[in-house]
C-alpha positions in Angstrom: 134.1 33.3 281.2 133.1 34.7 278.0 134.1 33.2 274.6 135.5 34.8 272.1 132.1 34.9 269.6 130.5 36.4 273.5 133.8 39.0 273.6 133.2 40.4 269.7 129.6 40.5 270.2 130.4 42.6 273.3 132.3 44.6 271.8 129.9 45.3 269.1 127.7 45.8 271.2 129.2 48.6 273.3 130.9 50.3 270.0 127.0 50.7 269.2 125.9 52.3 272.2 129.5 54.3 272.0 128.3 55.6 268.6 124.4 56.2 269.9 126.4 58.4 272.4 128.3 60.5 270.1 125.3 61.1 268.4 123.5 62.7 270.8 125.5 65.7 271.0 125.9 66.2 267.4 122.2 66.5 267.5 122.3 69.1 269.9 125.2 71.3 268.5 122.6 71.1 265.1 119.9 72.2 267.0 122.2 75.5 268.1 123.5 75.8 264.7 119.8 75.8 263.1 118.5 78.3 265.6 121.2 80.8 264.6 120.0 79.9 261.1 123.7 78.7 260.2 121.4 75.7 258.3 124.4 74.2 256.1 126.6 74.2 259.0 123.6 72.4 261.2 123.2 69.9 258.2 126.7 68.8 258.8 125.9 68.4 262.6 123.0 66.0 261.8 124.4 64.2 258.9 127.2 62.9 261.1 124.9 62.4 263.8 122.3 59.8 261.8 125.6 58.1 260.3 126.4 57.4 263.8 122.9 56.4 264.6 121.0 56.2 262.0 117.6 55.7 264.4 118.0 58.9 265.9 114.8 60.2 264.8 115.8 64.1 266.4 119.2 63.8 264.4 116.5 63.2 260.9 114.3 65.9 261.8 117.1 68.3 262.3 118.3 67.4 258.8 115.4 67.7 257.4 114.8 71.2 258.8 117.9 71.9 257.9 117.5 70.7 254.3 114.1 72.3 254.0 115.4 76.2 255.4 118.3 75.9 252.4 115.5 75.6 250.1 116.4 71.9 249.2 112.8 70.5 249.8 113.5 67.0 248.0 116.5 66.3 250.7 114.3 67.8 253.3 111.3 65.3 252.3 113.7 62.5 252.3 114.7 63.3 255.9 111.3 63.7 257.2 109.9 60.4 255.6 113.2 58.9 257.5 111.6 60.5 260.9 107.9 59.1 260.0 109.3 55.6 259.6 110.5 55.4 263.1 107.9 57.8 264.4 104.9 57.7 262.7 103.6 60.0 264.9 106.2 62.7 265.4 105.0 66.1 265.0 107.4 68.0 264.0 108.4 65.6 260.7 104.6 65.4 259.8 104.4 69.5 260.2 107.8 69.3 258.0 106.4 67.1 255.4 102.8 69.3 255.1 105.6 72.3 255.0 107.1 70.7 252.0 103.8 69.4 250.2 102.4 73.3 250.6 105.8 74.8 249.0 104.6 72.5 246.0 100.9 73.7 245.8 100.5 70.5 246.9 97.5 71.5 249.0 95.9 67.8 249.5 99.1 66.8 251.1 100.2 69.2 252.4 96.2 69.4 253.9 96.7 65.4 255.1 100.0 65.9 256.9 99.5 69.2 258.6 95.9 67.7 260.2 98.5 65.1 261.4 100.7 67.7 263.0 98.3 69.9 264.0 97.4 68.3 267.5 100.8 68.8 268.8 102.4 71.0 266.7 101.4 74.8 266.7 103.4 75.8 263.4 101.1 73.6 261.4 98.0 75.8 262.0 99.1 79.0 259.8 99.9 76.3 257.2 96.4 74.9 257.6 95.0 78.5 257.3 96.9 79.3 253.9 95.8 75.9 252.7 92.1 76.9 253.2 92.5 80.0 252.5 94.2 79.0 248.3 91.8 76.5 248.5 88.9 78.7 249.4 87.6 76.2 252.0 86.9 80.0 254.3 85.4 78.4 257.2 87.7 75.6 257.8 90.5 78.6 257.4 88.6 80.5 260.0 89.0 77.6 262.5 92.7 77.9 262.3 92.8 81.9 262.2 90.9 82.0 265.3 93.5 78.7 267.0 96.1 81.0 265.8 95.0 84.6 267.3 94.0 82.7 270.2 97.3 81.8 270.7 98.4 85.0 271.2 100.2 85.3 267.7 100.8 89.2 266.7 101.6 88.4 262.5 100.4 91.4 260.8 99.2 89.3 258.1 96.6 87.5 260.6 93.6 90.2 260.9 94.0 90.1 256.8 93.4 86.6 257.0 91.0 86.6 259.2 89.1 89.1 257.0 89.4 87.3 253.8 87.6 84.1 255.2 85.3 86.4 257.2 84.1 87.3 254.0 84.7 84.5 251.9 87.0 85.8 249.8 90.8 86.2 249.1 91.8 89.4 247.9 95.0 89.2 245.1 97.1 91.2 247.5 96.7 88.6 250.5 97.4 85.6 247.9 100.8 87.3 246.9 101.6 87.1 250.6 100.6 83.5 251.0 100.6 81.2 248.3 103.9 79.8 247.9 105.8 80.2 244.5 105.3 78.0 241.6 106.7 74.3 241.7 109.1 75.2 238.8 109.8 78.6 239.5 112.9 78.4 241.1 115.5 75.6 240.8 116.8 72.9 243.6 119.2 75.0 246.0 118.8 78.2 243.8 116.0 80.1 245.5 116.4 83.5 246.8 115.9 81.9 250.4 118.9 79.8 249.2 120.7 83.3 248.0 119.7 85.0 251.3 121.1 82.2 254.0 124.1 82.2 252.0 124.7 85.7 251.9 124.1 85.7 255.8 126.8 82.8 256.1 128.9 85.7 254.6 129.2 83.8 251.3 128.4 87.0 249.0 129.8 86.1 246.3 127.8 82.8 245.9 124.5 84.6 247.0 125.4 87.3 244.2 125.5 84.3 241.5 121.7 82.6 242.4 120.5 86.7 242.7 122.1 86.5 239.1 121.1 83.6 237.6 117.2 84.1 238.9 117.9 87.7 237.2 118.5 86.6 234.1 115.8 84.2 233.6 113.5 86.8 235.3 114.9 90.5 235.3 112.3 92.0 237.3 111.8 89.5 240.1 111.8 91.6 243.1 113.3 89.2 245.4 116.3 88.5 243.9 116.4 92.6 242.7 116.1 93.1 246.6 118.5 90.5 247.7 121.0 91.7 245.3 120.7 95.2 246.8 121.6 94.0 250.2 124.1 92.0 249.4 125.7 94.9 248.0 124.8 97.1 250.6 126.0 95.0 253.4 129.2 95.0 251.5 129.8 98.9 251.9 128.4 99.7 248.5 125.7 101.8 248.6 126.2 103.3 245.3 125.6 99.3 243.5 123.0 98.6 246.0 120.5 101.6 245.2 119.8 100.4 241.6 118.8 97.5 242.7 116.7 98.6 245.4 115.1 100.7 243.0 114.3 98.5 240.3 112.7 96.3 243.3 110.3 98.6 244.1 109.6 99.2 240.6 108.1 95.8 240.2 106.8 95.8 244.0 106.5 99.5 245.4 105.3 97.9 249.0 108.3 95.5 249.2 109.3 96.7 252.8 113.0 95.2 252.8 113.6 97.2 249.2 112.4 100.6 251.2 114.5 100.1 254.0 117.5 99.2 251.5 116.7 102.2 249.6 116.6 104.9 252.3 119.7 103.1 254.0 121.5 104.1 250.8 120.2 107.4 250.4 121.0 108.0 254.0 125.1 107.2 253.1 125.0 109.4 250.2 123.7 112.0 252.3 120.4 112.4 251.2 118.9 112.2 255.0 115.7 113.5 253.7 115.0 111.5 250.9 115.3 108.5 253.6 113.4 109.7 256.4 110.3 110.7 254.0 110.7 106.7 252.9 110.8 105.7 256.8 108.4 108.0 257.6 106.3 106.0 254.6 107.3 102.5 256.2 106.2 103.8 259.7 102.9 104.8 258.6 101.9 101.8 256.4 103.5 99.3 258.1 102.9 97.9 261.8 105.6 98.2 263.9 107.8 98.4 265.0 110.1 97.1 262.0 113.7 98.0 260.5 112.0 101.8 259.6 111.2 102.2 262.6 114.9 101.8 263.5 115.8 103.8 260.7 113.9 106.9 261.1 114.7 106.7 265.1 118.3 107.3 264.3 117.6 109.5 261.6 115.9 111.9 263.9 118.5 111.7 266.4 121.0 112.3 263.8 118.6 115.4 263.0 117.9 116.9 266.6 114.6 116.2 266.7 114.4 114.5 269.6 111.0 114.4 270.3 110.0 112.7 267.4 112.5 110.2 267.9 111.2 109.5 271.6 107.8 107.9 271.0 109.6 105.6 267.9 112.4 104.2 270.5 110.0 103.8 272.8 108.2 101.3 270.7 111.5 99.5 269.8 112.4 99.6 273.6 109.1 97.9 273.9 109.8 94.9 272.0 113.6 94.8 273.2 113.2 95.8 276.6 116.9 94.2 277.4 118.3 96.1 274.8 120.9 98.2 276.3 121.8 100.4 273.5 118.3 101.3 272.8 117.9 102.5 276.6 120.7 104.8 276.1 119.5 105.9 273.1 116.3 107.1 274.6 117.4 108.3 277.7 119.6 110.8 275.6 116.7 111.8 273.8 114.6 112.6 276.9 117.6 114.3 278.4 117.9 116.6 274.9 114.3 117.2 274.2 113.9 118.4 277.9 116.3 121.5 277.4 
């Protein structure tokens, strides 16, 4: 028979593992959350989850990847350093941390925690190449090109890399690509990644206010100039959008989203040609296939000219093959052109 100090700690005792249980999933319904990139509402998930159980070492991680895809890299740090203390080992939180370190142009961190990472966590090998790479250690960037290739990665940005340690050398326009803003650039939770999640959760009008406040502090940063475009643009005002895609593409004429923004906008004011030749630009510059490639598919249809819009949606088909839309789309095509 149990006393009653044996009863309360029994009943502690199963209220913990109750509340262990509840956490799990939390943990998972975060993980769903995250991969639909819905990060704040994944934070939430996980928060509740470590309160629960505050061991739950997947629960951390979660937040912290969470945290760190918002843009708020101190909270995301603080999650991961949570995960390391219960798994020194864990993969995923050292790859997080090296993340974070790197974000910073902290390259000797961010070096220390992604060699950590690196045996059991892929992602941590194209942050191990841009370290080298800013670092202008060539031939220990080479090592994780070649890992990465190998792996049968297709980033576009790759054979450039591969290139620049090849020849021991990183051109300006590669750096722009990879090295990560500087530290003070942007503010805690006012980044134009911050701007662009929000503006995705359909929060506009908060997105619209980072775009603004970056703008005004910098008035030709082409991210926040681009981001304000879409934002816009995705509200059914081309006409407020266009400006902005312009002035993007002032300061960065390759700036691929910008183009695409900008010859959606001519194509609603009815300026089909002034989009497709900007496509046409994106299709022919840019590997595909990509949001142009889209673009000038439809634009061609929209045209006739099927036959140029075959070889395009057969690319697209390519990379989508269960996309049922873009099968109809083609087989129309054929059937025209054939006539």
């Amino acid at each position: 028979m149990l006393t009653t100090v044996g009863v309360l700690l029994a009943a502690a005792s199963f209220m913990a593992v109750s509340d262990r249980d509840k956490a799990v999933p939390l943990a998972e319904e975060g993980w769903k959350l995250w991969q639909a990139q819905q990060y704040e509402q994944a934070a939430a998930k996980f928060e509740e989850a470590v309160k629960l159980d505050p061991k739950n070492s997947n629960a951390w991680n979660g937040l912290g990847w969470s945290r760190f895809n918002s843009g708020l890299r101190h909270e995301a740090i603080k999650a991961f350093e949570r995960v390391i203390k219960l798994e020194p080992k864990h993969p995923a939180a050292l790859n997080g941390l090296g993340q974070a370190a790197l974000m910073q142009r902290d390259y000797k961190n961010a070096e220390k925690y992604l060699l950590k990472a690196a045996p059991n966590a892929p992602a941590a090998w194209y942050g191990l190449a841009r370290v080298y790479l800013l670092t202008g250690e060539f031939d220990k960037a080479k090592k994780w090109i070649d890992k990465i290739a190998n792996s049968g990665d297709n980033d576009p940005t790759l054979a450039e890399m591969k290139e620049a340690a090849e020849q021991k050398q990183l051109p300006d326009s590669l750096r722009e690509q990879i090295e990560p803003p500087a530290v003070e650039q942007y503010a805690e939770g006012q980044s134009p990644g911050r701007a662009w999640q929000l503006m995705n959760q359909g929060r506009r009008d908060e997105a619209i206010e980072i775009y603004n406040g970056i703008l005004a502090k910098r008035p030709t940063d082409a991210v926040a100039l681009n981001g304000l475009g879409w934002c816009y643009l995705f509200a059914g005002d081309d006409e407020k959008a266009k400006p902005y895609f312009e002035r993007a593409l002032a300061a960065d004429p390759k700036a691929s989203g910008s183009m695409n923004g900008l010859a959606r906008c001519l194509n609603a004011q009815g300026d089909a040609a002034g989009a497709i030749k900007i496509w046409e630009q994106m299709v022919k510059e840019i590997p595909g296939p990509h949001a142009g490639t889209a673009g000038l598919a439809d634009a061609y249809l929209d045209q006739g000219a099927f036959k140029k819009a075959i070889p395009l949606l057969e690319e697209l088909l390519k990379a989508s093959p269960d996309d049922e839309q873009l099968g109809n789309k083609l087989a129309r095509a054929k059937e025209q052109a054939a006539k």
